[in-house]
C-alpha positions in Angstrom: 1.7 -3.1 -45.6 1.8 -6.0 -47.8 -1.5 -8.1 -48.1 0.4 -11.7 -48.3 2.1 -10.6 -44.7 3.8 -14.1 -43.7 3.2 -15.1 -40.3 5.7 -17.9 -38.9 2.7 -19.2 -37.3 0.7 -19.6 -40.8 4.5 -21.6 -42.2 3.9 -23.3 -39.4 0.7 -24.4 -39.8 1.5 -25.4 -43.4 4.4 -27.5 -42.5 2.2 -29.4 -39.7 -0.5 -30.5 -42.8 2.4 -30.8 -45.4 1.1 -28.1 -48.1 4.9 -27.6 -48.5 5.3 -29.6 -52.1 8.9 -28.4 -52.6 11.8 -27.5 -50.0 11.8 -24.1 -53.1 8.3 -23.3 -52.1 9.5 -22.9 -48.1 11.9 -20.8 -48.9 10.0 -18.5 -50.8 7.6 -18.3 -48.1 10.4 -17.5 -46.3 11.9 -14.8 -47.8 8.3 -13.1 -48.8 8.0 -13.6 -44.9 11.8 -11.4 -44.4 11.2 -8.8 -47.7 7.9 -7.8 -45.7 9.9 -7.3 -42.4 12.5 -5.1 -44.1 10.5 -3.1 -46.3 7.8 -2.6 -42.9 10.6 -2.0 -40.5 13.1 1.2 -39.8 16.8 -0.2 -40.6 17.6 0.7 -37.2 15.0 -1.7 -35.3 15.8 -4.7 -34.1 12.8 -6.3 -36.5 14.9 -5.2 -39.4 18.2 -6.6 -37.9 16.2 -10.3 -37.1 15.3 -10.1 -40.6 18.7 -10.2 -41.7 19.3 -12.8 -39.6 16.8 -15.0 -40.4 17.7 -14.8 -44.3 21.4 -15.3 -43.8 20.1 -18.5 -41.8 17.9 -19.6 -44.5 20.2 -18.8 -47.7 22.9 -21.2 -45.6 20.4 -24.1 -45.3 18.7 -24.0 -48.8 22.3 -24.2 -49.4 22.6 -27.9 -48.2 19.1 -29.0 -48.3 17.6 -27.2 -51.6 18.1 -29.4 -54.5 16.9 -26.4 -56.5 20.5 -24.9 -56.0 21.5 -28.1 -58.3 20.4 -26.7 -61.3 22.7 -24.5 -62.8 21.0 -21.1 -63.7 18.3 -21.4 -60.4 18.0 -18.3 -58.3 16.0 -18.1 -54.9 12.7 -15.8 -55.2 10.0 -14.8 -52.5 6.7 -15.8 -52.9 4.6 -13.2 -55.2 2.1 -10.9 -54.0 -1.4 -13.0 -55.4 -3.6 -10.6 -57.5 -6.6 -12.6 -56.2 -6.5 -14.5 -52.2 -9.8 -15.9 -53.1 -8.2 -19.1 -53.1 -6.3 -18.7 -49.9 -6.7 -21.1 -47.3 -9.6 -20.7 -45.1 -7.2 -20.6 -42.2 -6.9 -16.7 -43.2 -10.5 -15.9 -42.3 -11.3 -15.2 -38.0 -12.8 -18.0 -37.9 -9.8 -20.6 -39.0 -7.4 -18.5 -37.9 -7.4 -19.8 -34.2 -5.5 -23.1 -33.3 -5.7 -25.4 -30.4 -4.4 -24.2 -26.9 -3.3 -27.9 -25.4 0.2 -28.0 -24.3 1.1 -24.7 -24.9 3.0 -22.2 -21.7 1.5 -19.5 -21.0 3.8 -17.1 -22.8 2.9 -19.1 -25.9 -0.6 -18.4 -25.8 -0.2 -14.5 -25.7 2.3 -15.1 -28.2 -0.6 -16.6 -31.0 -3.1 -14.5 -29.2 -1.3 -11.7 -30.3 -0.1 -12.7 -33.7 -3.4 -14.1 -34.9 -5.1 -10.8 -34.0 -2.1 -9.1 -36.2 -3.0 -11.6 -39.3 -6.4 -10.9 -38.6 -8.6 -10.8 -41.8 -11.8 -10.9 -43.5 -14.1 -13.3 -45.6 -12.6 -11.6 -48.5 -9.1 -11.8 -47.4 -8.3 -8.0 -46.4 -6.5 -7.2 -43.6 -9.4 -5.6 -40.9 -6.5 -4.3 -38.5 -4.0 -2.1 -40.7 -5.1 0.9 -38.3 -4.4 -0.7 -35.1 -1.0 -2.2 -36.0 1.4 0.7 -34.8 0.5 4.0 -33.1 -0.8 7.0 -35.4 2.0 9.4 -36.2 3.2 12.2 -33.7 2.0 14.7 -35.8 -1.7 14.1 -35.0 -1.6 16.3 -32.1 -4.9 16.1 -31.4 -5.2 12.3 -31.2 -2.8 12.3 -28.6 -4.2 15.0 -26.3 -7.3 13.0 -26.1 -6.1 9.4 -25.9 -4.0 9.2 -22.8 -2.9 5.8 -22.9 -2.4 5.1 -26.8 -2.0 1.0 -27.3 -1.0 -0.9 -30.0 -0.8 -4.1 -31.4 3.1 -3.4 -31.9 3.5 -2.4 -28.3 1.4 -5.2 -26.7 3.3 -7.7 -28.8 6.5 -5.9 -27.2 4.9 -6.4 -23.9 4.8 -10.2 -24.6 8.4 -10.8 -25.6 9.7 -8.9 -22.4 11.0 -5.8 -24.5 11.3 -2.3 -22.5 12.3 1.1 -24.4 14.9 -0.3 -26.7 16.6 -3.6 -24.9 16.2 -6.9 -26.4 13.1 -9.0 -25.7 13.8 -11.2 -23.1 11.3 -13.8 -24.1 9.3 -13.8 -21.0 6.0 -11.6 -20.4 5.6 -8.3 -19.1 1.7 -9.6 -18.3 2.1 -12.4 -15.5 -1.7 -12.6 -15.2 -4.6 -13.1 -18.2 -6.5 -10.1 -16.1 -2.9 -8.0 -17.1 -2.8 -8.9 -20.2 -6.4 -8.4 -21.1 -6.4 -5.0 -19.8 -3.3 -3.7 -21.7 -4.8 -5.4 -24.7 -8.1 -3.8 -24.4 -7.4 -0.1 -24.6 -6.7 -0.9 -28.5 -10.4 -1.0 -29.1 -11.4 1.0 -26.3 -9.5 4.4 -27.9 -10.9 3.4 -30.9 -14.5 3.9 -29.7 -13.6 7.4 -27.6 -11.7 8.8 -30.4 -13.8 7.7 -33.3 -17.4 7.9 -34.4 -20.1 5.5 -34.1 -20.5 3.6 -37.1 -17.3 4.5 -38.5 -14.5 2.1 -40.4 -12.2 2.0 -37.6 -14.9 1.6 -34.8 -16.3 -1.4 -36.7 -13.1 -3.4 -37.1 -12.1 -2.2 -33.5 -15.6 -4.2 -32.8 -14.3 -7.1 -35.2 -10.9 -7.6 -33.3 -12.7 -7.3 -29.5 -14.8 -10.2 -30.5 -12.1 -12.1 -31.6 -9.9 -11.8 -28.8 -12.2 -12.7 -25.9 -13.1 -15.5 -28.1 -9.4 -16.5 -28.2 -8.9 -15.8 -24.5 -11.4 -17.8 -23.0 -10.6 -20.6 -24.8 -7.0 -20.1 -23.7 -7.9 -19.7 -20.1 -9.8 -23.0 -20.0 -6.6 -25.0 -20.6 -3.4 -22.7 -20.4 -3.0 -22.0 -16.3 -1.1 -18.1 -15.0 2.0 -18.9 -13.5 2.1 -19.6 -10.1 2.9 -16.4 -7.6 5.4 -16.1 -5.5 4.0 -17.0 -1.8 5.2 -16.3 1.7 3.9 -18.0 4.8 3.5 -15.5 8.4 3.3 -16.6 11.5 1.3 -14.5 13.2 0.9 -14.9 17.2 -1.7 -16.9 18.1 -3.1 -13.9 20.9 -2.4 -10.6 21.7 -1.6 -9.8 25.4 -4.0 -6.8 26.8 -2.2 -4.4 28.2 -2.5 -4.0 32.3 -5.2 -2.3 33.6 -4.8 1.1 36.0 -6.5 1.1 39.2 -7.5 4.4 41.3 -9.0 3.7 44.8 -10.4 6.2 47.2 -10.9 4.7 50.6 -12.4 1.2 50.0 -12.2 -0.7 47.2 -15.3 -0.3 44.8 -15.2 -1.0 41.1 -16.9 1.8 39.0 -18.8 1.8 35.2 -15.5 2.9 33.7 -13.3 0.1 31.5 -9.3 -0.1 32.8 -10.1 2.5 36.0 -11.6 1.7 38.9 -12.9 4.7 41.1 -15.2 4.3 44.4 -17.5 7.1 44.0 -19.2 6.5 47.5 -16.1 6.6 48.9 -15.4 9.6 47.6 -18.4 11.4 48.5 -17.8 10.3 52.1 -14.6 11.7 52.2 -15.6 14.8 50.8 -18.2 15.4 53.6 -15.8 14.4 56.2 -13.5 17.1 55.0 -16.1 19.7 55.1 -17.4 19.4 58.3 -13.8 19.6 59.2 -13.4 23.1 57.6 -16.8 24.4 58.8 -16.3 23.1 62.7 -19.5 20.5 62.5 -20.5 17.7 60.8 -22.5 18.4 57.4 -24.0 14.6 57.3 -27.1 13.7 59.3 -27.6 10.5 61.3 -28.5 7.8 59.0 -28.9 10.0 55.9 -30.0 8.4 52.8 -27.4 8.3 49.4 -28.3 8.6 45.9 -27.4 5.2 45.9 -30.3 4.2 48.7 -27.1 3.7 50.8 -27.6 4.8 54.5 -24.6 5.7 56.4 -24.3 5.7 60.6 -22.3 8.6 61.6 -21.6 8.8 65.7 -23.7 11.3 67.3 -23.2 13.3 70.8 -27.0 14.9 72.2 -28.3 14.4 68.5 -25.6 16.3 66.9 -22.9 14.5 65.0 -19.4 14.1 65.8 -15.9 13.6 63.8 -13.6 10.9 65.1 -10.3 12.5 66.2 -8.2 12.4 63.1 -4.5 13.9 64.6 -3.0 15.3 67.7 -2.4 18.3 65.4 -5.3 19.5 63.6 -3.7 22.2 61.9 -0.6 23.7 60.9 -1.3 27.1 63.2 -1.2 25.5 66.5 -4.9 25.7 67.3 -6.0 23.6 70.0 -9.3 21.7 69.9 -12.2 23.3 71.6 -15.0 21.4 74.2 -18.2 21.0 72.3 -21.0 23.5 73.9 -24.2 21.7 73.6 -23.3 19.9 70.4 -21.7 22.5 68.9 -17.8 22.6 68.7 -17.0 26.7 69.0 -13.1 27.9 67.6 -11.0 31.2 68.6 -8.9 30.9 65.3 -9.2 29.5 61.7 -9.9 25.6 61.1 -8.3 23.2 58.9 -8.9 19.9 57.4 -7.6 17.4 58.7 -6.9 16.4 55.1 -4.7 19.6 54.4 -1.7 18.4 56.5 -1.3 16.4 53.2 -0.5 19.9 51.8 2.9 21.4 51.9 2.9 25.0 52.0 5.6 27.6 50.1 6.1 30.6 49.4 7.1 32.1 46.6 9.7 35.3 46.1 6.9 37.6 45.7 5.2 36.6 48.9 2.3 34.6 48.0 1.6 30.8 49.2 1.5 28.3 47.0 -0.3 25.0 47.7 1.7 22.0 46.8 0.0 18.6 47.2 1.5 15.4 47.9 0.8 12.4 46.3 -2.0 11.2 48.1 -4.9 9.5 46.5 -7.5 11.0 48.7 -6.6 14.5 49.0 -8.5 17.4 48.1 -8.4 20.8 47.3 -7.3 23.4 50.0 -9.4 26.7 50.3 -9.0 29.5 48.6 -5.7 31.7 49.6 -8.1 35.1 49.4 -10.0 33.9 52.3 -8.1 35.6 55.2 -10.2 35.1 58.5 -13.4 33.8 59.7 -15.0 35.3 62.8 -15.6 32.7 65.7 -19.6 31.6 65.6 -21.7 29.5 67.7 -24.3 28.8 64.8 -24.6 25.7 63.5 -24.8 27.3 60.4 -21.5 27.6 58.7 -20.0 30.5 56.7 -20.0 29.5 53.1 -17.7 31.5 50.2 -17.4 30.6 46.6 -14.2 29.0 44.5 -13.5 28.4 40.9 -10.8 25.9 42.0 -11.6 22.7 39.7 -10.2 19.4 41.1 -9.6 16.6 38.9 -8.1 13.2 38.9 -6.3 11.5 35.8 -3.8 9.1 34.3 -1.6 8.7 31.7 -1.1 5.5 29.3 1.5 5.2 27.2 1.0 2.6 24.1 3.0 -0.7 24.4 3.4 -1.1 20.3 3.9 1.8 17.6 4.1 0.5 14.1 5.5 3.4 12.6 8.2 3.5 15.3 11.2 1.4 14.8 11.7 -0.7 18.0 15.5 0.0 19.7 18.4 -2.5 18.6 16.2 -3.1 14.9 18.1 -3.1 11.7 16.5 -1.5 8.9 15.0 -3.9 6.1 15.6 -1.5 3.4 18.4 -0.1 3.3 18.3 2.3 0.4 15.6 2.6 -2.4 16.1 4.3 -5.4 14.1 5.8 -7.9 15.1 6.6 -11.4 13.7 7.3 -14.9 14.3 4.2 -17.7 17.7 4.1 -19.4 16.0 3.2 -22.4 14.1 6.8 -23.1 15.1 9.0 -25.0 16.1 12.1 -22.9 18.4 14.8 -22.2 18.5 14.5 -18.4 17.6 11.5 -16.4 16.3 11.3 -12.9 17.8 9.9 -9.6 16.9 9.9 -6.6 18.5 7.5 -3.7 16.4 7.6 -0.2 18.1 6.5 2.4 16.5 4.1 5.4 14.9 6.3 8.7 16.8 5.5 11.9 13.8 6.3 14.1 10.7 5.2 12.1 9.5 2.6 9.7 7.7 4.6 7.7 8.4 7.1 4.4 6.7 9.6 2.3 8.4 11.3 -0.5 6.8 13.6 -3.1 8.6 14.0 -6.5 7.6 16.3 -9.5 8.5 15.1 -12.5 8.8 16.4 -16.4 6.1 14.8 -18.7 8.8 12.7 -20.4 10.1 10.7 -17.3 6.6 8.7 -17.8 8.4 5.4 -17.3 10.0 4.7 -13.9 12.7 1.8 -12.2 12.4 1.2 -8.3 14.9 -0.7 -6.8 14.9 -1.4 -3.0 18.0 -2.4 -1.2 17.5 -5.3 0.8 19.7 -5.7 4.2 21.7 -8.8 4.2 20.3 -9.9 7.0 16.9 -10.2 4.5 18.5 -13.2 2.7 18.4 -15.3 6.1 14.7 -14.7 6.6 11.4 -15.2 5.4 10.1 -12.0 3.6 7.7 -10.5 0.7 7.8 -7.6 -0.9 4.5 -5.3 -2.3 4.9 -2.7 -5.1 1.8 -1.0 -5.7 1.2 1.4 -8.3 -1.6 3.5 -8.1 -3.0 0.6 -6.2 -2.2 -1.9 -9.1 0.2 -4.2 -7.6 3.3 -4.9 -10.0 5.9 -7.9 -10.2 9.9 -7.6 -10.0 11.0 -7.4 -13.7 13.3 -10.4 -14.6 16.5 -10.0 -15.3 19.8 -11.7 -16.7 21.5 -14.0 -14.5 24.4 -12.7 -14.4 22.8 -9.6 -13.8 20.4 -10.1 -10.8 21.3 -9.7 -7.4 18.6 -11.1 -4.7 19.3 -7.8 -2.4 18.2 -5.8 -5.3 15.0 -6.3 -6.9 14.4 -4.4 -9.8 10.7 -2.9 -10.6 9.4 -1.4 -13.7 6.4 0.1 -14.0 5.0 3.8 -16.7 3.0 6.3 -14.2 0.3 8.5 -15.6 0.1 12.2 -16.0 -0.9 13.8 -12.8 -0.5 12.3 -9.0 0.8 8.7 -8.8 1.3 6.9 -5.6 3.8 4.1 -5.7 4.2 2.1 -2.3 6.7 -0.5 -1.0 6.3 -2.3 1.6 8.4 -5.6 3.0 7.2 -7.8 5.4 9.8 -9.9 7.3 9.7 -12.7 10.0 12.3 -14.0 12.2 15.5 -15.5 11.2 14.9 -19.5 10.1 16.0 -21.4 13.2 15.5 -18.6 15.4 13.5 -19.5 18.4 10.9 -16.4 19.7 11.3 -14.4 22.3 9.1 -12.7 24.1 5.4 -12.3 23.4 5.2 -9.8 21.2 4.9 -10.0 17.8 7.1 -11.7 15.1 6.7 -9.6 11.9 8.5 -6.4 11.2 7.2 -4.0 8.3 8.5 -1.1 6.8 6.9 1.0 3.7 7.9 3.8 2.0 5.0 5.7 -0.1 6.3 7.9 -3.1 3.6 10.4 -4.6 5.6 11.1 -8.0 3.9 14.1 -9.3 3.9 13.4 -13.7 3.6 17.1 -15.2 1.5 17.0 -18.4 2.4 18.0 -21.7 
């Protein structure tokens, strides 16, 4: 590369303090500035074909303005190549490169950012960044199999003029933040030091060019502000309704420990000891017997001995009649039942067996056993006792009144399509494609892809529903949890319903997410108490196979 490499920045610069004697001296600049473009540049790039253009340009306005061309014999020249820049203007050095931020956009500053750093030179006037200029060449292997994410000045100044693969630069920034920018920028010097050793040529001016630009970038974020992001105001409800509470009472009403169900475990325990003394012929509770609970309960008594109130005409299904109680003690000639059983409705089955259906009531309990055939008749007051494994247990079932991953019936979805496809602008033999459709049940996707290691650069495009363009909405595309912008495009390219994303994944697992957030239609009034916002996301893990 040449060592008088003409910036337009430094003609600029010149022009501003009128060091330009002669209108012949600016147009030698000028085409020393386009003979070290061409002889830099492939024929095919699009550097080359500017430079052609620029000295077409300039040959046609010397032309006019020149009144060199007046003298018969003059021919144009570029500037020669000085034998010693001792004498260059201190502008060249690190320290007189940098200009004044005021008033410029903020794709101007990355602009001189970036082409200072490529002019960037020494106190004795050598170039310091020759080795960071382009990428080294594809045949040091081993280079790239260490550095995964090879940067350089070329490509970041790409970056900055909106150029992708091989389109045209679209003169707006890939980097819509300093904190972008800075990061894409800082992998130059940061592969430097992992590659290279300590103390070495390159790890030194890799040192020289860090300090420069974070010189250069604070004083550009003190006056030059990032563009504003897009912002999207939600309503969100100003309370959530709880959902109703479920209630289970036995006998009287008595609120228990246990949040949303309210069970009377004293009632309970009563009813349970009215049911066995029913089964066993006496009562199993004594006069004014004390409860856990320090409760006392009065329970009617005939001669001392308890007594059950007469529950039904019928006490059991068999037609047994009650007996006269014989000193207190209530004697049978045939099984007993509970008065709670008549609750139970009896069948029987093809092979014979009973089978004990119970009816909805709250207070029912479990009927005996169906192996225990008879009990003798007995006068004691002590009742036979047998042993079950039959386990009763009372429950409920909630179903929840909102499932985000659910689409709710009579929703449209937000995204209609969403595809996924490999850049047109590498260089490949086949491309991928792949179109996912929107879920008719659920709001939610998940999609794993495997992909080649030369599909590293990727295009996501959502399809929006048209009903999107009447409503308030924002859409988030996160790349490995780096969230990216939609890529600009022409205007009479863009369409609002398809958003256009561009973003290179890494070798290994990426996970690229898209998610939209929508509210009601503008003008819509709400209904209902629910909430307003619907989401949908769709998470792609695109698999990158390495080299």
């Amino acid at each position: 590369m040449s060592r008088t490499y003409q910036k337009r920045a430094r003609q600029e610069r010149k022009l501003k303090n009128h060091k330009y004697p002669t209108m012949t001296t600016v147009e030698s600049d000028l085409r020393r500035m386009i003979s070290n473009a061409k002889s830099f540049n492939e024929k095919s790039s699009q550097l080359f074909s500017d430079a052609e253009k620029i000295r077409k340009a300039v040959s046609n306005f010397m032309l006019e303005n020149n009144p060199a061309y007046q003298t018969d014999g003059y021919k144009p020249f570029p500037t020669p190549v000085p034998l010693d820049e001792e004498k260059e203007d201190e502008e060249m050095t690190p320290e007189g490169l940098g200009e004044s931020f005021e008033g410029d956009t903020f794709q101007r500053a990355q602009e001189k950012i970036v082409a200072e750093m490529l002019d960037l030179r020494n106190d004795d006037g050598e170039l310091i960044v020759g080795p960071f200029i382009t990428l080294p060449s594809r045949e040091l292997r081993d280079y790239y199999r260490v550095i995964k994410h090879p940067v350089s000045l070329r490509s970041v100044q790409k970056a900055v003029q909106g150029v992708i693969g091989r389109d045209k630069p679209t003169g707006v920034s890939n980097f819509k933040s300093w904190a972008t920018f800075e990061e894409e920028t800082s992998c130059i010097w940061k592969n430097a030091y992992h590659y290279n050793e300590d103390g070495s040529d390159i790890s030194e001016a890799a040192k020289v060019l860090e300090e420069y630009f974070y010189r250069r970038l604070e004083e550009a974020k003190k006056v030059v502000a990032e563009p504003p992001q897009p912002k999207v105001r939600l309503r969100m409800p100003a309370k959530t309704p709880e959902p109703p509470k479920i209630t289970l009472k036995f006998g009287s009403s008595k609120p228990s420990g246990t949040a949303g169900v309210s069970v009377d475990n004293e009632a309970l325990r009563r009813q349970q000891d009215l049911v066995n003394a029913g089964m066993n012929g006496q009562a199993s509770i004594r006069p004014n017997q004390k409860k856990p609970t320090g409760a006392s309960q009065e329970v009617p008594t005939t001669n001392g001995v308890p007594t059950l109130p007469r529950v039904s005409q019928e006490r059991t299904r068999s037609g047994s009649a009650e007996k006269p109680a014989v000193n207190g003690v209530k004697t049978e000639t045939s099984i007993g039942q509970s008065p709670a059983l008549a609750a139970v409705q009896m069948s029987t089955d093809r092979s014979g067996s009973l089978d004990a259906r119970q009816s909805p009531s709250a207070s029912m309990m479990p009927p005996p056993p169906a192996n225990l055939a008879t009990r003798l008749a007995s006068g004691s007051p002590h009742p036979q006792s047998y042993t079950t494994n039959h386990y009763f247990s009372t429950g409920y079932s909630s179903t929840s009144h909102f499932d985000s991953t659910r689409r709710q019936p009579g929703k449209e979805p937000l995204i209609t399509n969403l595809s996924i496809s490999t850049h047109p602008g590498l260089k490949i033999d086949k491309h991928f494609h792949l179109a996912i459709p929107s879920s008719p049940t659920t709001t939610q996707q998940s999609i794993t892809v495997t992909l080649p290691s030369t599909n590293y650069y990727l295009q996501v495009v959502p399809t929006l529903a048209s009903a999107m363009m009447s409503r308030p909405y924002k859409i988030f595309v996160t790349v490995n949890n780096s969230r990216i912008l939609a890529h600009p495009q022409r205007p009479e390219e863009s369409d609002p319903r398809k958003p256009l994303y561009e973003h290179r994944v890494m070798p290994g697992m990426n996970r690229i997410e898209i998610e939209i957030v929508a509210g009601t239609p503008r003008g819509t009034p709400k209904v209902g108490t629910g909430p307003e916002l619907e989401v949908e996301k769709v998470t792609i893990f695109a698999h990158l196979v390495k080299a």
